[in-house]
C-alpha positions as CSV (number, residue, x, y, z in Angstrom):
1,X,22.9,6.2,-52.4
2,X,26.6,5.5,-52.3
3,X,27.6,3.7,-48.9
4,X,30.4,6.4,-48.2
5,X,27.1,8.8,-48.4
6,X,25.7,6.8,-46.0
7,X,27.9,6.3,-43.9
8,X,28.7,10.3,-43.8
9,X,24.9,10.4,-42.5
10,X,24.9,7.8,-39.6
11,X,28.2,9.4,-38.7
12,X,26.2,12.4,-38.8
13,X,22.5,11.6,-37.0
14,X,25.3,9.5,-34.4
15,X,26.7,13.1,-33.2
16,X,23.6,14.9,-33.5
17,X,21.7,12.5,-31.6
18,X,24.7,12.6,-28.9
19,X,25.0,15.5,-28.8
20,X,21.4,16.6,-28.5
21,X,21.6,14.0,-25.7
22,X,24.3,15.2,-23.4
23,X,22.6,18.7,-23.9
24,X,19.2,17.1,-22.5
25,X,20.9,16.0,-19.9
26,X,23.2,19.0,-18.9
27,X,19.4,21.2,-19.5
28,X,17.9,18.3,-16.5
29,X,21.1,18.3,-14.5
30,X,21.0,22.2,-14.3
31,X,17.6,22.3,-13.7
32,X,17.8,19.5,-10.5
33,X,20.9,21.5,-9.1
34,X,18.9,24.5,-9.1
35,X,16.0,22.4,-7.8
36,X,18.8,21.0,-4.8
37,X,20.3,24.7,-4.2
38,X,16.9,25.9,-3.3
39,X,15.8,22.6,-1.2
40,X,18.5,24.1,1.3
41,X,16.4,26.6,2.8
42,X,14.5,23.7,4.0
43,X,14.9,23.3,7.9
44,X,17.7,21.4,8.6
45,X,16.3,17.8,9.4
46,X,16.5,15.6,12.6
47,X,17.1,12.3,13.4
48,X,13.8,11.0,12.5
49,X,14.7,12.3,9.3
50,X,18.5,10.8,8.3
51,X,17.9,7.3,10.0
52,X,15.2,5.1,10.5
53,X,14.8,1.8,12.5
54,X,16.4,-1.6,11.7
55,X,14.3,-4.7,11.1
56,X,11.6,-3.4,8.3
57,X,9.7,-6.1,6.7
58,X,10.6,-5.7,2.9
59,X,9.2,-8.2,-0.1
60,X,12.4,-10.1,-0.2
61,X,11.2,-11.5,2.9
62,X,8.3,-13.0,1.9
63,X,8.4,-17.1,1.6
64,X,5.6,-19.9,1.2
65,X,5.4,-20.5,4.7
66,X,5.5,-16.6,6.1
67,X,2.1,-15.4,8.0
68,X,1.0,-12.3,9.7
69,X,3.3,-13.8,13.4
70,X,6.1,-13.3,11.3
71,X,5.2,-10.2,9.8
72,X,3.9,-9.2,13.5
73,X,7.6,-10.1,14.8
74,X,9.3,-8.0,12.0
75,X,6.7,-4.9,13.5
76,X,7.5,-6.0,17.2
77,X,11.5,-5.2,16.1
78,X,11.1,-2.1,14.4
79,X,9.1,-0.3,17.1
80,X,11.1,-1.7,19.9
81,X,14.5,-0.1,18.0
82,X,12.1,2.8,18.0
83,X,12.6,4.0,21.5
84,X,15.8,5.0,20.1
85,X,14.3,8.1,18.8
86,X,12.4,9.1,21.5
87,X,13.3,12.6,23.6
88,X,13.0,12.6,27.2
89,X,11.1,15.9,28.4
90,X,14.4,17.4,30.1
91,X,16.3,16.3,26.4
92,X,14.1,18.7,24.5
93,X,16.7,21.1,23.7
94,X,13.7,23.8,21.9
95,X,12.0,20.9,20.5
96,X,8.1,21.8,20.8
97,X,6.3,19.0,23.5
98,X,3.6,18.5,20.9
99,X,6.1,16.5,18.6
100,X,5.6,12.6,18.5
101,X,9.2,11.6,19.7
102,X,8.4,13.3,23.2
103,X,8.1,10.5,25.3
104,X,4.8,11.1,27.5
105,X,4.1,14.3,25.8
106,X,0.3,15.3,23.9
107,X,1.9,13.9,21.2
108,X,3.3,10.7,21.8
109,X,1.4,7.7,20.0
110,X,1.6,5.3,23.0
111,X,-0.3,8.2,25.3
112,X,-3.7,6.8,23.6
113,X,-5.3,4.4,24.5
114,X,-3.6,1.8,21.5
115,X,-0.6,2.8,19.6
116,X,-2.6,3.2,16.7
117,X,0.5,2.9,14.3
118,X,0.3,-0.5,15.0
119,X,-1.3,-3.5,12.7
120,X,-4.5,-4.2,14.5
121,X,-7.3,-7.0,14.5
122,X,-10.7,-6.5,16.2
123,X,-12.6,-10.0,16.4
124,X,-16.9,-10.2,16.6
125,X,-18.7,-12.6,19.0
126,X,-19.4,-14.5,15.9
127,X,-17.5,-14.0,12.4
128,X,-19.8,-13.4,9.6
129,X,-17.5,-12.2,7.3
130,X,-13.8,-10.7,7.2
131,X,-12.4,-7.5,6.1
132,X,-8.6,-5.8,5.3
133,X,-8.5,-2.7,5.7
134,X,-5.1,-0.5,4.4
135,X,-4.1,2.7,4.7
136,X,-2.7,5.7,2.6
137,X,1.0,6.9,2.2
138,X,2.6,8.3,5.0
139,X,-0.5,7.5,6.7
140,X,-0.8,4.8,9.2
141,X,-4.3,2.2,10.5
142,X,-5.6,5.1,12.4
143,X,-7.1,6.1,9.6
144,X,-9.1,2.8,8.8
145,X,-10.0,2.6,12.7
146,X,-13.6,4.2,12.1
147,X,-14.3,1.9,9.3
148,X,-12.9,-1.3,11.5
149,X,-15.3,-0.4,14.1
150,X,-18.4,-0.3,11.7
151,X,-17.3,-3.8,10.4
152,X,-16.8,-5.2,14.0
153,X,-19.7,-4.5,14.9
154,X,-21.4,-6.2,11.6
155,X,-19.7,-8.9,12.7
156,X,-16.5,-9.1,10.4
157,X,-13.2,-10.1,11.6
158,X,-10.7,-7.0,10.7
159,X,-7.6,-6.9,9.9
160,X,-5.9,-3.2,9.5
161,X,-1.9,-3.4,8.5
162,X,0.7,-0.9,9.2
163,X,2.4,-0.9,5.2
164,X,6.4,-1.1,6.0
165,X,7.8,2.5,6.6
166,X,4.8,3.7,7.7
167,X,3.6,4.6,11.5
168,X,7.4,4.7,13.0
169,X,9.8,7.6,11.5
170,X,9.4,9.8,8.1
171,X,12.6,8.3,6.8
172,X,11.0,5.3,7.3
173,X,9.8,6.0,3.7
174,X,13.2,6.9,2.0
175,X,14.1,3.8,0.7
176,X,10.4,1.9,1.1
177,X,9.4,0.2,-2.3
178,X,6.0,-0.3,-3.1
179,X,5.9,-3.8,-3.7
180,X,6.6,-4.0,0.2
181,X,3.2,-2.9,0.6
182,X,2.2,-5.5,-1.6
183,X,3.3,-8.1,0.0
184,X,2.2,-7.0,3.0
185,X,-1.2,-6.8,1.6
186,X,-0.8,-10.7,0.1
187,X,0.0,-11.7,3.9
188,X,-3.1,-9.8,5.1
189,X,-5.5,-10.9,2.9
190,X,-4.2,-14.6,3.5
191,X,-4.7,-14.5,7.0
192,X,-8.4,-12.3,6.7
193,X,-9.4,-15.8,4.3
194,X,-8.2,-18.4,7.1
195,X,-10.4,-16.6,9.6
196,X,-13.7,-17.3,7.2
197,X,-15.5,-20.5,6.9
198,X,-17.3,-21.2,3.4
199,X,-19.7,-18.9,2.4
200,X,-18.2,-15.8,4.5
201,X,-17.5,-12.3,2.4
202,X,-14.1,-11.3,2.6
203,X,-14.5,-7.5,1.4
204,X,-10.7,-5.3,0.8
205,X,-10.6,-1.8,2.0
206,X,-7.8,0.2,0.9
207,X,-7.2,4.4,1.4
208,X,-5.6,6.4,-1.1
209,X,-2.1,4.7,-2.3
210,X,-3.8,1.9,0.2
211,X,-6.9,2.2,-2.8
212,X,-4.6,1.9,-5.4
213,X,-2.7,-1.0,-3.8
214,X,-6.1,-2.7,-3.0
215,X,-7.2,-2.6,-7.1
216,X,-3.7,-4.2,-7.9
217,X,-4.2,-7.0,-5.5
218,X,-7.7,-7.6,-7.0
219,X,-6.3,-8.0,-10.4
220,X,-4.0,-10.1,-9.4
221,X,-6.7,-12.2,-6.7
222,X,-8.9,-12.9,-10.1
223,X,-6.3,-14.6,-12.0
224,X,-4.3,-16.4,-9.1
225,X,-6.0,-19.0,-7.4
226,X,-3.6,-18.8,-4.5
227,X,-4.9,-14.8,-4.0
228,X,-7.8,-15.3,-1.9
229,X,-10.4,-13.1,-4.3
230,X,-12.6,-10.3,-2.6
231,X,-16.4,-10.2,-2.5
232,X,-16.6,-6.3,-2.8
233,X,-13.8,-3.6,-2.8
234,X,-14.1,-0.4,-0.4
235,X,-11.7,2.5,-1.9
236,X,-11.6,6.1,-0.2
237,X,-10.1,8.7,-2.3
238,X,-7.8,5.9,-4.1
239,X,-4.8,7.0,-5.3
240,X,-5.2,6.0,-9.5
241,X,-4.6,9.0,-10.9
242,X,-1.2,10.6,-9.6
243,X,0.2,13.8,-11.5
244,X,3.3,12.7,-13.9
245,X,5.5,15.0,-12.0
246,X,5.8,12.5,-9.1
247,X,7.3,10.4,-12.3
248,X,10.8,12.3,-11.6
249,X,10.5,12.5,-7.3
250,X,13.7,10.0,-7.7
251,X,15.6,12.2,-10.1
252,X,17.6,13.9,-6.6
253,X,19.4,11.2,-6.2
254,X,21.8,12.7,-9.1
255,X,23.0,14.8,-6.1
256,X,21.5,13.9,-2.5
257,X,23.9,12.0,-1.9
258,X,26.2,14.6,-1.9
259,X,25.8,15.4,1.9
260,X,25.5,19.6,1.0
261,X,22.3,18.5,-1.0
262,X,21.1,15.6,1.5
263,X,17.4,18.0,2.0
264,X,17.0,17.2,-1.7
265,X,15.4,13.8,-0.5
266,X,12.5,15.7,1.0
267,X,9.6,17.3,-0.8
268,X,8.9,18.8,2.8
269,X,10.1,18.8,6.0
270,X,8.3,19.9,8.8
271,X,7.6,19.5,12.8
272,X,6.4,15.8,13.1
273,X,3.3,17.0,15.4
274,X,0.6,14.5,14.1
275,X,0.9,11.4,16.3
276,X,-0.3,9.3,13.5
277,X,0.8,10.8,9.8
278,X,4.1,11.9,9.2
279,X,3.7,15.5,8.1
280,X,7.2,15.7,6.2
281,X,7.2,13.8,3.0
282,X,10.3,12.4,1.0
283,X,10.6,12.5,-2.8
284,X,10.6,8.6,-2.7
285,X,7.0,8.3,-1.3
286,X,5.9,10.4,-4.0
287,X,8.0,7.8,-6.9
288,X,6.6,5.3,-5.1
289,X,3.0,6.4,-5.7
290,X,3.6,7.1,-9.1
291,X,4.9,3.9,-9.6
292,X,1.7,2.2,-8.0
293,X,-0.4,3.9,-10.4
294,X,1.3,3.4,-13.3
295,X,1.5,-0.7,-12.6
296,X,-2.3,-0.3,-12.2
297,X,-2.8,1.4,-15.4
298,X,-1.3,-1.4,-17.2
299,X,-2.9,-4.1,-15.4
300,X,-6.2,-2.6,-15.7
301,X,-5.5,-2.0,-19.2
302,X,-4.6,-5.4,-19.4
303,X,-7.4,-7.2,-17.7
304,X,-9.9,-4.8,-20.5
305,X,-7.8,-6.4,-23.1
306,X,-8.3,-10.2,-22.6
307,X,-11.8,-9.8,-20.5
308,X,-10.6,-10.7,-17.1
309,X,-12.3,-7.4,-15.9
310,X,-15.7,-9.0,-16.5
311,X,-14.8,-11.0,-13.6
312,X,-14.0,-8.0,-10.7
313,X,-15.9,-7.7,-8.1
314,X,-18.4,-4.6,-7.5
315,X,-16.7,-1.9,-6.0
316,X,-17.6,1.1,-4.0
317,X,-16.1,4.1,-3.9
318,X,-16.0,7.4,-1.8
319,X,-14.3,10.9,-3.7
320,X,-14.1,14.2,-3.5
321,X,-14.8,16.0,-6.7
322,X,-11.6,17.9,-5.4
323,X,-8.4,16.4,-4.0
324,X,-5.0,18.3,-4.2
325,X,-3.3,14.7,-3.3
326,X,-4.3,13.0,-6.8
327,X,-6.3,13.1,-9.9
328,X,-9.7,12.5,-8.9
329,X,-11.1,12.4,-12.6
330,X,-8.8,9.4,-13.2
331,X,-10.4,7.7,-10.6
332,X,-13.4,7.4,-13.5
333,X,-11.5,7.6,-16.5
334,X,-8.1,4.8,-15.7
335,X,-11.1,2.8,-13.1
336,X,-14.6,3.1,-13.5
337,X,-15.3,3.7,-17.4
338,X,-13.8,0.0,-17.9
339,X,-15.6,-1.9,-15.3
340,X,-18.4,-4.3,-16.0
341,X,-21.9,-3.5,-15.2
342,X,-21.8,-5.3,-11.4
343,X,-23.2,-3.3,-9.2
344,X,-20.6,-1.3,-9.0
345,X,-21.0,2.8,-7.7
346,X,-18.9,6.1,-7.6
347,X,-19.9,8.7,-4.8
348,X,-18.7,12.1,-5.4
349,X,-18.8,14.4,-2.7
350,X,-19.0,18.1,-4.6
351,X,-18.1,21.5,-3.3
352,X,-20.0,23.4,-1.4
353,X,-22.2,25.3,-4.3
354,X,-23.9,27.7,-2.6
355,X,-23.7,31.1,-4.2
356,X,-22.2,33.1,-1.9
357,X,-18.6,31.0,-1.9
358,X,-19.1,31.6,-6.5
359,X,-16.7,34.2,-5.5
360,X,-14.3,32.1,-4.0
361,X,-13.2,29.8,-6.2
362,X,-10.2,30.1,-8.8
363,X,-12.6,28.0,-11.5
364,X,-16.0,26.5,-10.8
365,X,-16.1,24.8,-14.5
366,X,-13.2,22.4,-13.3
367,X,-14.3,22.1,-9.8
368,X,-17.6,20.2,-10.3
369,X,-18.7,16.9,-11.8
370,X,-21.9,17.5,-12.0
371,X,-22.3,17.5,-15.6
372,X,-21.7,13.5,-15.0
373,X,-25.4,12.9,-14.0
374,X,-26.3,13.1,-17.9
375,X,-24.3,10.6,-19.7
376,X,-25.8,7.1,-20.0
377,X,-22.6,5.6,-21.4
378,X,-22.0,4.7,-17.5
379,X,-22.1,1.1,-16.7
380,X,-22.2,1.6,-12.8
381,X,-24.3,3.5,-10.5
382,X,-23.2,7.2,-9.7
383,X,-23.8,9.6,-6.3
384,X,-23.3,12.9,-6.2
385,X,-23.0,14.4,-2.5
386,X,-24.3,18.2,-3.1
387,X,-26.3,21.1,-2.3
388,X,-29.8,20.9,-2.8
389,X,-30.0,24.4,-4.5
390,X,-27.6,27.3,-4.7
391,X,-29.1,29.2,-1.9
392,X,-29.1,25.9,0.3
393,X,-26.1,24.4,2.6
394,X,-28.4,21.5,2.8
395,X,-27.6,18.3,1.2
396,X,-28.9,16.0,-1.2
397,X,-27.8,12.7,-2.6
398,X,-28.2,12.7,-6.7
399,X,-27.8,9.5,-8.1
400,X,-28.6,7.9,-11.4
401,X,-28.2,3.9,-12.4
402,X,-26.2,2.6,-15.4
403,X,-26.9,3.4,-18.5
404,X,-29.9,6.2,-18.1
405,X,-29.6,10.1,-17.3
406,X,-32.3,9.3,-14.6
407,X,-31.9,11.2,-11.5
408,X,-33.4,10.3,-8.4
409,X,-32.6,12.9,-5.4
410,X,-32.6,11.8,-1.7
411,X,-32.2,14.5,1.1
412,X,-29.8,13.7,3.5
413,X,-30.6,15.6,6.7
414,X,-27.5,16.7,6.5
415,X,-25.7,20.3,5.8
416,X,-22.4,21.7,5.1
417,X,-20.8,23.4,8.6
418,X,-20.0,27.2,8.5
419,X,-17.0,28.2,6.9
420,X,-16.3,24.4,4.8
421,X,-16.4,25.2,1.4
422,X,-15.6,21.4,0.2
423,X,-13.8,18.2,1.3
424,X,-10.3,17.1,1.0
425,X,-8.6,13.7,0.3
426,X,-7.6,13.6,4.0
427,X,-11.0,14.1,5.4
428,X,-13.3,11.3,3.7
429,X,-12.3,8.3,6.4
430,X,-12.7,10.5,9.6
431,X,-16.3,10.9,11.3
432,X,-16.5,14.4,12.9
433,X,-16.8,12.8,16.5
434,X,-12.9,11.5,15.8
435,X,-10.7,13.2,18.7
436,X,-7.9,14.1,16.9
437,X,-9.2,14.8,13.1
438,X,-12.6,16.3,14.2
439,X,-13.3,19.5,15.3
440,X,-14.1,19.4,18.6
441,X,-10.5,17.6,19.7
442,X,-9.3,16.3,23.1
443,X,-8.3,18.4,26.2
444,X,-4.7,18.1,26.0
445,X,-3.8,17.7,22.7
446,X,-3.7,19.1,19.4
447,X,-6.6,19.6,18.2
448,X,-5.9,18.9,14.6
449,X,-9.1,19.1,13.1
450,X,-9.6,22.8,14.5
451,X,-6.2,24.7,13.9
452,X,-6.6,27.8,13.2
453,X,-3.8,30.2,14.3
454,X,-3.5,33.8,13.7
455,X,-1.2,36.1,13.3
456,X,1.7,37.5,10.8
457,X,2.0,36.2,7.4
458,X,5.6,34.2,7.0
459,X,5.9,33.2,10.9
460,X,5.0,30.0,11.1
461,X,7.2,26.9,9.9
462,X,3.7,25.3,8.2
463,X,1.5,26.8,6.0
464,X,-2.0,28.3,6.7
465,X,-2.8,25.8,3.3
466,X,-1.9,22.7,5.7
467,X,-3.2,23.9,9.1
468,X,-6.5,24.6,7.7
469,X,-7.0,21.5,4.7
470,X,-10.1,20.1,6.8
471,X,-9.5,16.8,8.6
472,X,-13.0,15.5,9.2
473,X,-15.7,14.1,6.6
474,X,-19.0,16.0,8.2
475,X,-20.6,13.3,5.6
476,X,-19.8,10.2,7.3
477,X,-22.6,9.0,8.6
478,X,-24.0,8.7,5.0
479,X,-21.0,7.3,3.6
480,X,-21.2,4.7,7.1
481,X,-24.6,3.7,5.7
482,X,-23.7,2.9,2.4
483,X,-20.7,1.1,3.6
484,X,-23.5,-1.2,5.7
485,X,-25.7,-1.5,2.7
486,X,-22.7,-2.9,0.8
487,X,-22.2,-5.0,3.8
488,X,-25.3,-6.5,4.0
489,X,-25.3,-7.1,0.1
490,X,-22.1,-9.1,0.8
491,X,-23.5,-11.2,3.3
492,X,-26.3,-12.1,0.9
């Protein structure tokens, strides 16, 4: 080929390629504007929305000498600058009393008896072992605070964080990075080891993103002698598996900064009425997430590569079969299928399959894994939480070891309540007995875990989907036993 010839085709495959570039981009820019048009009929947000307080820890803190007092201290400052967003009662100006920046109101975190938002320890008579405990995204340690108790009282030092953004104001998680939550967990699990004399367990709990993060660290732990390594992993509902559309959550910033477009940060924003989860959600949290799961993709992938995973620790993990929050068959396919044979186990908590809800569901082929009791390829144990016959809201516990198809049933004595056709990624931590999440409530207060409202469709500024997504896990006093089972294993 002659070089002018040549030439004539670079020249060429040069403009096509620019120009079938700028079009890809005008097609995504088009699409995001119409994306950021429609975000305006959002409601307009409030101050806990534009601003959030000073003094968050971030990773760039971290030095070799930094413990939990100094991360403590960094808390102590943001939730003292908190007060700044706090309504007086007579300040309300048609702000509904329920909302968590009413000062004294239902919903005002330091009514309870702890500001749960808050990093907390609990400390046995005698410390057997020692646990970390870390919660979801935009969650905060109220949701480990069941689980702390049952390890306090088996005699494990606990340690639940508050990750950085979390527990103070939804904007709080605007610019939040996830390696802040890393580092939080490194301090965490640094100061869980200093409590524990030789011997002791140290066991890491981690809740949705809080799962995912607690995995990463554990990769890291079994490579890095300066990572104190966990005995056993707890995960609820971890966050592996997160759907590639969170992969372009960031992709407003082409025009939120444009202050007509400034709702385009938001995937949601709503009435902040839950005293400890924020209920509106920014675009970042969700690129955040995404960006969790991805890095523990490749370090999984990683660790299969060069055999570190034969070293992991067992872990245990609680799952619903459905979860509109992430993938849960990732949590076996990117987790599970590659662990060593260690004693590791996967409970599943199935939907409700009692025939008279077949009619209810949009597809009962992709709502049940119950077609995983027959492959022996598995190499760790696996539970499946269901009914013990189609006519039955009575539960049984199907579980088979690794490698067989063996089942071996076990009732439960327990039952599915009336009207609960399955869980949801937001109920597995909470016992029914909790007085916010549970379905009895509090005199006073919200009672979250029994909303219900009725009335005309299109009235209400949150959806019927949100006010009724259960809140409680009416199986946790199996999943409690199993967690003490693992406990006692770890003691051994």
């Amino acid at each position: 080929m002659r070089p002018q010839t040549l030439k004539r085709i670079t020249r060429t495959a040069a403009l096509v390629g620019a120009r079938v570039a700028v079009a890809t981009f005008l097609v995504v820019a088009t699409l995001l504007l119409v994306v950021a048009i429609g975000d305006r009929s959002m409601p307009d947000p409030r101050l806990w929305h534009e601003q959030a307080p000073a003094g968050e820890f971030r990773a760039g803190d971290l030095d070799a000498d930094f413990d939990l007092d100094d991360y403590l201290a960094f808390e102590d400052r943001v939730f003292a600058a908190l007060d700044d967003f706090m309504l007086a009662p007579d300040e309300l100006s048609g702000t509904p009393t329920v909302i968590r920046y009413v000062t004294g109101g239902p919903g005002d975190p330091d009514t309870f008896e702890r500001n749960w938002n808050r990093t907390f320890e609990m400390t046995p008579d005698e410390i057997r072992g020692g646990v970390l405990l870390v919660h979801g995204l935009s969650d905060s340690p109220y949701s480990m605070r069941s689980l702390a108790e049952t390890f306090r009282d088996e005699g494990f030092y606990v340690l639940a964080m508050r990750m950085p953004g979390h527990g103070t104001v939804p904007a709080g998680l605007v610019r939040a990075k996830w390696r802040d939550w890393a580092a939080a967990i490194d301090i965490g699990a640094r100061h869980v080891a200093g409590k524990l004399t030789e011997g002791r367990p140290f066991i890491l709990v981690g809740y949705s993103s809080g799962g995912a993060l607690s995995v990463l660290y554990t990769l890291h732990a079994i490579d890095d002698e300066d990572r104190p390594a966990p005995d056993h992993v707890l995960l609820l509902s971890p966050a592996i598996g997160i759907t590639r559309f969170a992969m372009a959550s960031n992709w407003h910033k082409l025009f939120s900064w444009i202050p007509y477009f400034e709702k385009s940060k938001w995937v949601a924003i709503q009435p902040e009425y839950d005293p400890f989860k924020y209920t509106s959600f920014p675009k970042n949290a969700g690129a955040q997430s995404w960006a969790i799961a991805r890095e523990v993709e490749t370090q999984l992938a990683r660790a299969q590569a060069d055999g570190r995973l034969a070293r992991i620790p067992p872990i245990l993990t609680f799952q619903s079969a459905v979860d509109s929050t992430i993938i849960a068959a990732d949590v076996l396919g990117r987790l599970y299928r590659r662990l060593p044979d260690n004693g590791s186990e996967l409970v599943i908590f199935d939907v409700n399959t009692v025939g008279s809800l077949d009619e209810f569901y949009r597809d009962r082929t992709d709502r049940t894994m119950a077609g995983l009791l027959t492959d022996k390829t598995f190499p760790f144990r696996l539970t499946m939480i269901t009914n013990a016959s189609p006519e039955s809201v009575d539960v049984v516990a199907r579980t088979k070891e690794p490698f067989t198809d063996e089942v071996k049933v076990v009732g439960l004595a327990q039952s599915w309540p009336p009207n609960v056709y399955s869980l949801a990624h937001v109920a597995i931590p909470f016992p029914p007995t909790d007085p916010l999440y549970g379905p009895i409530g509090v005199d006073g207060r919200v009672q979250l875990g029994n909303l219900a409202p009725r009335g005309e469709k299109h009235v209400l500024k949150i959806s019927a989907a949100d006010l009724l997504r259960l809140r409680y896990n009416p199986f946790h006093e199996y999943m409690i036993q199993r967690v003490v089972e693992m406990i006692e294993s770890a003691k051994q």
